[in-house]
C-alpha positions as CSV (number, residue, x, y, z in Angstrom):
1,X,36.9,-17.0,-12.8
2,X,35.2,-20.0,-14.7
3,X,31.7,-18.5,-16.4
4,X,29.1,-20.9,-16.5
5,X,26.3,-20.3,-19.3
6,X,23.3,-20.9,-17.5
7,X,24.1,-18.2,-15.5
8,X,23.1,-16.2,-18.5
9,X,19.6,-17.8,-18.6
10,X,17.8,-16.4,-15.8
11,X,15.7,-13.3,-16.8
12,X,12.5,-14.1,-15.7
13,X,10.3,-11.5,-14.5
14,X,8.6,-8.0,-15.3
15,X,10.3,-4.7,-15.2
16,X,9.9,-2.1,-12.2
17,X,6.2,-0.6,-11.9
18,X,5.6,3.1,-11.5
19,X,5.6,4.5,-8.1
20,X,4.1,7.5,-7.2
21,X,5.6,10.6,-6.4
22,X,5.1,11.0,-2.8
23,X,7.8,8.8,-0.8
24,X,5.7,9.8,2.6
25,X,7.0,8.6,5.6
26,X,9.6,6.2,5.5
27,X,8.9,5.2,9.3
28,X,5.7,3.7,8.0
29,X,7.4,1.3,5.1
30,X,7.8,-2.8,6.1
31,X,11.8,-3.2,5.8
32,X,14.1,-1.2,4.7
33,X,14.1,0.4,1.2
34,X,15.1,-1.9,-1.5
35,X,18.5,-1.2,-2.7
36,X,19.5,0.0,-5.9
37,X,15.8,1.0,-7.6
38,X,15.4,2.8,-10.6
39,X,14.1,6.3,-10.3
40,X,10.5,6.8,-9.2
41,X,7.8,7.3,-11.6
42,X,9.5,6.0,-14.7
43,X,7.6,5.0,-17.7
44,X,9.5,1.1,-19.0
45,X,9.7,0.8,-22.9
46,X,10.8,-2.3,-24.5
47,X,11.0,-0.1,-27.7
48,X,14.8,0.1,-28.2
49,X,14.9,1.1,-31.9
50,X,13.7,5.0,-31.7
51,X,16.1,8.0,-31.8
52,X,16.9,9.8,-28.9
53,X,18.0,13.5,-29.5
54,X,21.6,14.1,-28.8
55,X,23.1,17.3,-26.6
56,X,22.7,20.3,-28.3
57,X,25.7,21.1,-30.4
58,X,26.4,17.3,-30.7
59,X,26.3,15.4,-33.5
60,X,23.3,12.4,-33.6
61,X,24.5,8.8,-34.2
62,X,23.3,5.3,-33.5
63,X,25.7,4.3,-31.2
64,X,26.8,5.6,-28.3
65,X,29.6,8.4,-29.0
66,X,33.1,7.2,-29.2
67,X,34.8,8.6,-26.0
68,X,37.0,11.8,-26.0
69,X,36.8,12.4,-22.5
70,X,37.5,9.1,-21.1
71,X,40.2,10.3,-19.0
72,X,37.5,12.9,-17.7
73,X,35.8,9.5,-16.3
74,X,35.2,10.1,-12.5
75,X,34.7,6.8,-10.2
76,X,33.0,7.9,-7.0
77,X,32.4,5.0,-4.9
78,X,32.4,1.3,-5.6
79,X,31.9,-1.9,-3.1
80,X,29.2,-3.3,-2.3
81,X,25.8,-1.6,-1.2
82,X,23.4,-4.4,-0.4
83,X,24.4,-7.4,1.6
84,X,22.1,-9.8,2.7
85,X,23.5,-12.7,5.5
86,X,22.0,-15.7,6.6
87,X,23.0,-17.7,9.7
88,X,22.5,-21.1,10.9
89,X,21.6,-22.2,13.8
90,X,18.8,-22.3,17.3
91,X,16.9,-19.2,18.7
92,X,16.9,-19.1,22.6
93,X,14.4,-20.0,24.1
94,X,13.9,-17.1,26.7
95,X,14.0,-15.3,23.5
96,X,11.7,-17.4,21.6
97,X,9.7,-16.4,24.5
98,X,10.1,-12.8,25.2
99,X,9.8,-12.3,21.3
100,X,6.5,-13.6,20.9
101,X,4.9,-11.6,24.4
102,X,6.5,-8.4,22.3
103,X,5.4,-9.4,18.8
104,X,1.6,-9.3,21.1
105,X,2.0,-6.3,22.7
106,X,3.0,-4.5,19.0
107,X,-0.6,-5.8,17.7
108,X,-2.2,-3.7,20.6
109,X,-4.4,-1.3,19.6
110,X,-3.1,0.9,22.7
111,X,-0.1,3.0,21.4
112,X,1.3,3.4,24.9
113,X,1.1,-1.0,24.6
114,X,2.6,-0.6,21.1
115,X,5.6,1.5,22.2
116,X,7.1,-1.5,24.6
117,X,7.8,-3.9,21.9
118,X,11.2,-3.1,21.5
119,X,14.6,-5.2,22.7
120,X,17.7,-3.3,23.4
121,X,20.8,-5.3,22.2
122,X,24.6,-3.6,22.7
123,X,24.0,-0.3,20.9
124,X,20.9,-1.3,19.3
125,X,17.0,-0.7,20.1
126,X,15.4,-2.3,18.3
127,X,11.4,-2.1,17.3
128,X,9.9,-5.9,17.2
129,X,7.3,-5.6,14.1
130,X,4.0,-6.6,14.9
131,X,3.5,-9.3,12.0
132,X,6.4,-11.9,10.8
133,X,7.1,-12.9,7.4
134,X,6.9,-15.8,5.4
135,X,8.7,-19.1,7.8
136,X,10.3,-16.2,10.0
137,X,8.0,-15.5,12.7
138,X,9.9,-12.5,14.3
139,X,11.5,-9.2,12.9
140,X,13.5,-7.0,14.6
141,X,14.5,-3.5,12.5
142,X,16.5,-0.5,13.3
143,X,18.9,1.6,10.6
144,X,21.8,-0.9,10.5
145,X,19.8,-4.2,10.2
146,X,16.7,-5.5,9.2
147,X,16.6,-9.3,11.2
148,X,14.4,-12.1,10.2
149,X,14.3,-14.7,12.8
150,X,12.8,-18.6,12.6
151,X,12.2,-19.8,16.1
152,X,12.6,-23.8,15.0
153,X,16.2,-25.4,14.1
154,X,16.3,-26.5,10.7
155,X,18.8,-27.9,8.3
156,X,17.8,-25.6,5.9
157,X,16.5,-22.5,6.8
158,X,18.1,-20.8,8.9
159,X,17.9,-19.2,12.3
160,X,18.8,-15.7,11.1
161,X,18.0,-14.1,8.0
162,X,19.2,-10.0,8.2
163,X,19.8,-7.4,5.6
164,X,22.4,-4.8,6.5
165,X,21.2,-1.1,5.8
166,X,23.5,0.4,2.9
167,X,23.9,3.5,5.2
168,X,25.8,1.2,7.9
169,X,28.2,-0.4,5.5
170,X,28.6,3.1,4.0
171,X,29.9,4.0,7.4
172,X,32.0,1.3,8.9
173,X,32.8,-1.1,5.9
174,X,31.3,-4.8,5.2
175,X,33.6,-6.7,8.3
176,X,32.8,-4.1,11.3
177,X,29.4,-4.5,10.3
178,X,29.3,-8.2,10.3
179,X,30.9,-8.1,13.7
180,X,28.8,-6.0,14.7
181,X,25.7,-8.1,13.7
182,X,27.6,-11.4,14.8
183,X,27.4,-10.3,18.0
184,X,23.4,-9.5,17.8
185,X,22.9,-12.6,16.4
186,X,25.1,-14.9,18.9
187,X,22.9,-13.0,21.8
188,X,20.0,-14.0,20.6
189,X,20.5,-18.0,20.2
190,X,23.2,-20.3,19.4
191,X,24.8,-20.2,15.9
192,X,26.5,-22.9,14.4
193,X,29.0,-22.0,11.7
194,X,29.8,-18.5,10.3
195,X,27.6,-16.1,8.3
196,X,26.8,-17.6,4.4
197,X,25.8,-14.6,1.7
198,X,22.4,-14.4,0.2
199,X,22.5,-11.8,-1.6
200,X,25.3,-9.3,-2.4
201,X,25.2,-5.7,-4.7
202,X,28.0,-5.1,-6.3
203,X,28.1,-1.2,-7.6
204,X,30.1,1.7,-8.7
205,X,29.3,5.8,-8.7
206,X,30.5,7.5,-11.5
207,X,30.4,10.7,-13.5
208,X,30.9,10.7,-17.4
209,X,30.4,12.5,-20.4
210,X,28.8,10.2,-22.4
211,X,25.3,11.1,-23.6
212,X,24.3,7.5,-22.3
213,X,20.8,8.2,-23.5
214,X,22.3,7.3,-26.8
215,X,22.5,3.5,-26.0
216,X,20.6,1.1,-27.7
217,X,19.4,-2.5,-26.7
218,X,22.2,-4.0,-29.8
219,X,24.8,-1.9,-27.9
220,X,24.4,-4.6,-24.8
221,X,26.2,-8.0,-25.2
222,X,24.9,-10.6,-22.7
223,X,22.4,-13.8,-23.0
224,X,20.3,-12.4,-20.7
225,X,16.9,-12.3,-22.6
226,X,14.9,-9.1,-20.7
227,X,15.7,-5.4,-20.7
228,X,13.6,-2.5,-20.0
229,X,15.0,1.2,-20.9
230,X,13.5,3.7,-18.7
231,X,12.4,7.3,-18.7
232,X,10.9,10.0,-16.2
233,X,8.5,12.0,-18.4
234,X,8.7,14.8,-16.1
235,X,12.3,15.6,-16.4
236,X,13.9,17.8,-19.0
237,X,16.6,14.6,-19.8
238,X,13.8,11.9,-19.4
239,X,16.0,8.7,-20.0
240,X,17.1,7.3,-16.7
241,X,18.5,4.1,-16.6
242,X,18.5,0.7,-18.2
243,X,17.8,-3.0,-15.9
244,X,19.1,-5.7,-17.9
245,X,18.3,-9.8,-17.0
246,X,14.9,-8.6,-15.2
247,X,13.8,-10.8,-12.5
248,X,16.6,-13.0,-12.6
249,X,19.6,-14.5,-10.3
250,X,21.9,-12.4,-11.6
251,X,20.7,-8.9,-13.3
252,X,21.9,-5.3,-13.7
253,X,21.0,-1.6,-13.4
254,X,22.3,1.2,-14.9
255,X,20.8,4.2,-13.7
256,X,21.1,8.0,-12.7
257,X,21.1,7.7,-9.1
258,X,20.9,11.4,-8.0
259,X,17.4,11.4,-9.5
260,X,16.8,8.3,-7.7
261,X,18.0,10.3,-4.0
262,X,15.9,13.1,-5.0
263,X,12.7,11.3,-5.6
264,X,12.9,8.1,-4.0
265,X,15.4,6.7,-1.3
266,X,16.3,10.3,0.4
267,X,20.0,9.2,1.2
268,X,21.6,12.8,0.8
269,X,24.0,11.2,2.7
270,X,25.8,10.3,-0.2
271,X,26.3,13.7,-1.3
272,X,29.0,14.1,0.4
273,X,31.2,11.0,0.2
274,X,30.6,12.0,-3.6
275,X,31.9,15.4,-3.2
276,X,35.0,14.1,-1.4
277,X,36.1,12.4,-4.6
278,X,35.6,15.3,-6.9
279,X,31.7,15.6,-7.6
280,X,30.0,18.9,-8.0
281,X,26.5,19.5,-7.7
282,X,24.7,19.7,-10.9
283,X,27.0,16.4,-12.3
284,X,24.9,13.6,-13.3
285,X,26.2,10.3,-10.9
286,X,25.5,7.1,-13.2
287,X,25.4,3.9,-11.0
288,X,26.1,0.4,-12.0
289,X,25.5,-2.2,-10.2
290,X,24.5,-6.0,-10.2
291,X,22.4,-7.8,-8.0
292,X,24.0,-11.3,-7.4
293,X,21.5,-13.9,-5.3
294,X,22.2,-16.5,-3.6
295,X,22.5,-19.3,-6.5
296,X,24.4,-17.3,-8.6
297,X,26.9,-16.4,-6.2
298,X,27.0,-20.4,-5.2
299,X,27.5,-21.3,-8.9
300,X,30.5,-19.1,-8.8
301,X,32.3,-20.5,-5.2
302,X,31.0,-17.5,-3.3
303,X,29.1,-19.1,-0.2
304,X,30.3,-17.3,3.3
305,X,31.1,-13.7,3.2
306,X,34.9,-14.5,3.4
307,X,34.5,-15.6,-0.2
308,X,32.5,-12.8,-1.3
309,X,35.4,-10.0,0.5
310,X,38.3,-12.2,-1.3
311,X,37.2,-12.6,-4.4
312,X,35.0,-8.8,-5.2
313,X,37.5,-7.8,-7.5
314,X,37.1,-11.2,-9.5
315,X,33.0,-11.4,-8.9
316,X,33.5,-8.1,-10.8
317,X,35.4,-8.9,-13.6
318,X,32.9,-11.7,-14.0
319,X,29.9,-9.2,-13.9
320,X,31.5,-7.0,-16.4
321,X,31.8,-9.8,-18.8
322,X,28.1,-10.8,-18.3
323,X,27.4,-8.3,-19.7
324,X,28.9,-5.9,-21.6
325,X,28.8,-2.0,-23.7
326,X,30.1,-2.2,-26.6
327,X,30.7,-0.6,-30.2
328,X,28.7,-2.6,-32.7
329,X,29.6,-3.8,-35.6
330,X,27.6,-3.9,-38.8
331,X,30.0,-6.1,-41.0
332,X,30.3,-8.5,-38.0
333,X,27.2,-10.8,-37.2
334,X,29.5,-12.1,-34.2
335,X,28.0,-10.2,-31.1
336,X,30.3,-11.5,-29.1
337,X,33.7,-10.3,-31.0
338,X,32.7,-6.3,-30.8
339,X,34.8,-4.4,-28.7
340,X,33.9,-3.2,-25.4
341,X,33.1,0.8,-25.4
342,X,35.9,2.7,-23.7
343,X,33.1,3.8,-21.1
344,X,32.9,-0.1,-20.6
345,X,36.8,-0.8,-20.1
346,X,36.4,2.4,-17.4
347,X,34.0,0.6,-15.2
348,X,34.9,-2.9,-15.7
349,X,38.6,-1.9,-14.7
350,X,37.8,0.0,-11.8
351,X,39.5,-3.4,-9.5
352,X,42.5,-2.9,-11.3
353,X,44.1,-0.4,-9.2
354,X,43.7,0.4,-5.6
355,X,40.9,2.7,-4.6
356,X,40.7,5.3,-1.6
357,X,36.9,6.3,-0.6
358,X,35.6,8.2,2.5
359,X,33.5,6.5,5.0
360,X,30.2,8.2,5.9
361,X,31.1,10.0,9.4
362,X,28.1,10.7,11.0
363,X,25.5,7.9,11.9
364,X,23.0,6.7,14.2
365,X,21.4,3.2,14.4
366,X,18.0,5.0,15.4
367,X,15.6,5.9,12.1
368,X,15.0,9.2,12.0
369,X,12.7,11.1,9.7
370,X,13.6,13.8,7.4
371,X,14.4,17.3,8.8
372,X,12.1,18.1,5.9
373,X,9.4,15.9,7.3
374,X,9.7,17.6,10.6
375,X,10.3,21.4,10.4
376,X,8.1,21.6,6.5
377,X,5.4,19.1,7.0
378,X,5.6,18.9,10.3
379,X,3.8,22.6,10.6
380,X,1.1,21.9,8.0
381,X,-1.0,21.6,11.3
382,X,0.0,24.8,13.0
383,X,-0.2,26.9,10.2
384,X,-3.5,25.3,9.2
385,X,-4.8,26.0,12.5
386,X,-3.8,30.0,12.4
387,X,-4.6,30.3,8.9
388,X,-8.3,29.1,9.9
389,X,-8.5,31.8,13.1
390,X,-6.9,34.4,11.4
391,X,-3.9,34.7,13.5
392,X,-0.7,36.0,11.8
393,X,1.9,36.3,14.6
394,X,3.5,33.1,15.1
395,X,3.8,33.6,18.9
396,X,-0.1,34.1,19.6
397,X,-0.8,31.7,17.2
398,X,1.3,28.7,19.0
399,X,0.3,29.6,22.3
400,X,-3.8,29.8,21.5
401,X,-3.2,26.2,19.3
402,X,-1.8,24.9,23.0
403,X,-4.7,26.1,24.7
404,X,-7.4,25.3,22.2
405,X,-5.5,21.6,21.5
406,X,-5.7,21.6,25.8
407,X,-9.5,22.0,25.4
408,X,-10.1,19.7,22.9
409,X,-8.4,16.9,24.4
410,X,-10.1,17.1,27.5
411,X,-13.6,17.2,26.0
412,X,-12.2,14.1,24.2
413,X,-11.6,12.8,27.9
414,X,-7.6,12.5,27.5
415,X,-5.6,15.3,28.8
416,X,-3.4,16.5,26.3
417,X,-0.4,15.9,27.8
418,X,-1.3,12.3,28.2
419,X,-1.9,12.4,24.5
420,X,1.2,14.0,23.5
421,X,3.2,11.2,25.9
422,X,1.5,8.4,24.3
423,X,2.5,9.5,20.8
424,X,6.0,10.5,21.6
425,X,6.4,6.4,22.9
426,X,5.2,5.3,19.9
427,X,7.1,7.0,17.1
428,X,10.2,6.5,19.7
429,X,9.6,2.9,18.9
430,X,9.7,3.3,15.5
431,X,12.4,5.5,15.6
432,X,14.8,3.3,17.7
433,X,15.5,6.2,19.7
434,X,14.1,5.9,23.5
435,X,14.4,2.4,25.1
436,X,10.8,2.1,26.9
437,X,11.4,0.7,30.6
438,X,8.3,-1.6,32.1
439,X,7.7,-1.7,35.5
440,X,10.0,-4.9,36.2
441,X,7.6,-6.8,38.9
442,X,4.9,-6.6,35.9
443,X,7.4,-7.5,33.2
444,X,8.7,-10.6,34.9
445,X,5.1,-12.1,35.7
446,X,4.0,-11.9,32.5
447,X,7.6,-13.2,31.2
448,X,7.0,-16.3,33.7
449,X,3.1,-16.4,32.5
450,X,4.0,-16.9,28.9
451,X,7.2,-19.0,29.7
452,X,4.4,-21.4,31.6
453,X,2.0,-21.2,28.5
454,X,5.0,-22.1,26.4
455,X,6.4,-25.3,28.1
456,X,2.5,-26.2,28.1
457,X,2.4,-25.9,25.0
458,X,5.4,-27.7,24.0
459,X,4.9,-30.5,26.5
460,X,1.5,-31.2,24.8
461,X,2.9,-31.7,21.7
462,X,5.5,-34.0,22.6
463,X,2.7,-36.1,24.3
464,X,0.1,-36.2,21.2
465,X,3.7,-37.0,19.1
């Protein structure tokens, strides 16, 4: 593949700030969770030229330790884990329609209002978010896609703009997934042409035996001008992970990703397609991966996702030539002739020979929360309440929360079942779990009310044009 230099050029931009600790509910986030973070609560340094302690028992140096354990190199997973599709084309207009009575009902400040603005599509329920986003007036979200949707044509933008959830492609691969969303798309307007890539994440899980805390900013070769090294102060290894070409087109991330799972994006679910190819709990899993956006991959030929699937083993090669680990050279002030480090030739040659991984098997499309969330957090209240009576035994102290929550709901002039009904609907919306009916002779008036408001509307503007 032909490298172009200016691809080298864009590094633009500041590193990742410090995030708390608490994750909270994820149910409550806009969008999905960005893909391929750096572990939460890490301190940035751009302070490359301090020494970092070696294992115990190993020797210190200033480069990273030649390899003696290469063949003890694991690869885990690789593809890719972020895919973002865009696709051209005109929104319906009886979904123009119903989409914008749904995006009204979500800005209600009833819940049992709130808990009908949701579309079912094939398999899908999907919550319709109360707010757009920038020139994308609608957004439809449930755990396989997060869908952006302009309701004008345009030559330019497009009529679809969707992220599919890592999780998904995890489970069914990068073309059942686009089928899948091709036919959520084509039922919700008319699409001209095929889906074009806007963003793609190329990665690969593996376990080493490097001490890659040991790297140093002259171990990189690349022209991309930022790099932050990072570090979690509250961990007994506290180096983390390196992102390299910040803010750019094209950048990377190196990074230890259970720390991330633990701490940040909560997808266990890897755990086990890691243990399937030889991982044992207690290994560190490095990730690398490269985010590639949309000019960047047109630079380089990629522009519908048929490109990006023919030519991920060459996209690769190209990444792992961007940028590179290698063994310095102090006699040599030619960067660019030091070898790769045999870590280096491991993951850049992971295309070169076929490579069998494990689909995730179990899956659901609606967004559940944590069992954590649910059966830890979730009886802060009832053990608050007996804790604050003085009841011990679980039994009494369930039964007299029921009656006392009874009371108190009815003073508050709800009954409590009523309340409990109402909240149910609305975390079902956000959960993509229960499909909320409407009573049909009320759905289609106001369907026909705001389709009458609409053509108004419309025919208004065509006269003042």
């Amino acid at each position: 593949m032909k490298t172009k230099d200016k691809l080298f050029d864009r590094t633009a931009g500041a590193a990742f700030p410090k995030i708390g600790a608490d994750a909270g509910d994820s149910t409550q986030r806009s969008g999905f969770r960005e893909c391929g973070e750096v572990a939460i609560g890490l301190v940035p340094t751009m302070q490359h030229g301090g020494d970092f302690a070696a294992p115990e028992g190993t020797q210190s140096c200033n480069t990273v330790p030649s390899n003696d354990n290469i063949d003890k190199f694991k690869p885990l997973r690789v593809g890719i884990d972020s895919l973002y599709l865009s696709y051209h084309g005109q929104l319906a207009e009886d979904w123009d329609i119903k989409l914008s009575v749904l995006k009204e009902t979500a800005q209600s400040d009833d819940d049992a209002e709130q808990a009908l603005a949701q579309v079912r599509i094939g398999a899908h329920i999907f919550e319709v978010r109360d707010k757009g986003m920038p020139r994308f007036p609608y957004v439809l979200v449930d755990n396989c896609f997060f869908i952006k949707l302009n309701r004008k044509q345009s030559k330019t933008l497009p009529m679809a703009h969707v992220q599919i959830s890592s999780e998904y492609l995890a489970t069914v691969g990068v073309e059942a997934a686009e089928n899948d969303l091709r036919v959520v798309i084509n039922t919700l307007g008319l699409v001209e042409g095929i889906a074009s890539v806007s963003r793609a994440d190329l990665f690969l899980d593996f376990v080493c035996f490097e001490n890659l805390a040991l790297i140093e900013q002259s171990h990189w070769v690349t022209r991309a001008n930022l790099m932050s090294k990072y570090y979690d102060c509250r961990l007994e290894e506290p180096f983390t992970g390196w992102v390299i070409g910040n803010g750019g087109n094209l950048h990377a991330r190196l990074y230890e990703k259970v720390i991330e799972i633990v701490n940040k994006s909560r997808k266990t679910y890897l755990f086990g397609l890691w243990q399937a190819k030889g991982w044992q709990a207690g290994e560190k899993v490095w990730r690398m991966e490269f985010q590639t956006e949309k000019q960047t991959l047109k630079e380089l030929g990629i522009l519908r996702l048929s490109d990006l699937l023919g030519q991920q083993a060459s996209l690769w090669h190209y990444l792992t030539h961007w940028l590179r680990l290698s063994i310095p050279n102090p006699n040599d002030s030619k960067r660019d002739r030091w070898p790769n480090h045999p870590l280096w030739d491991a993951i850049a040659g992971v295309y070169a020979q076929p490579f069998d991984q494990p689909l995730l098997q179990r899956f659901r499309p609606a967004r559940l929360p944590a069992d954590e969330r649910l059966f830890v957090h979730g009886l802060g209240g009832l053990t608050s309440f007996m804790a604050s009576r003085g009841i011990e035994d679980f039994g009494e102290g369930l039964g007299e929360y029921l009656t006392q929550a009874t009371e108190f709901h009815a003073i508050k002039g709800e009954p409590f079942h009523s309340y409990v009904g109402r909240k149910v609907k609305a975390k079902a919306r956000k959960y993509n779990t229960i499909h909320h009916q409407k009573n049909m002779i009320v759905a289609a008036r106001e369907l026909k009310d705001a389709a009458d408001a609409y053509r108004r509307e419309k025919d208004g503007d065509d006269g003042d044009a």
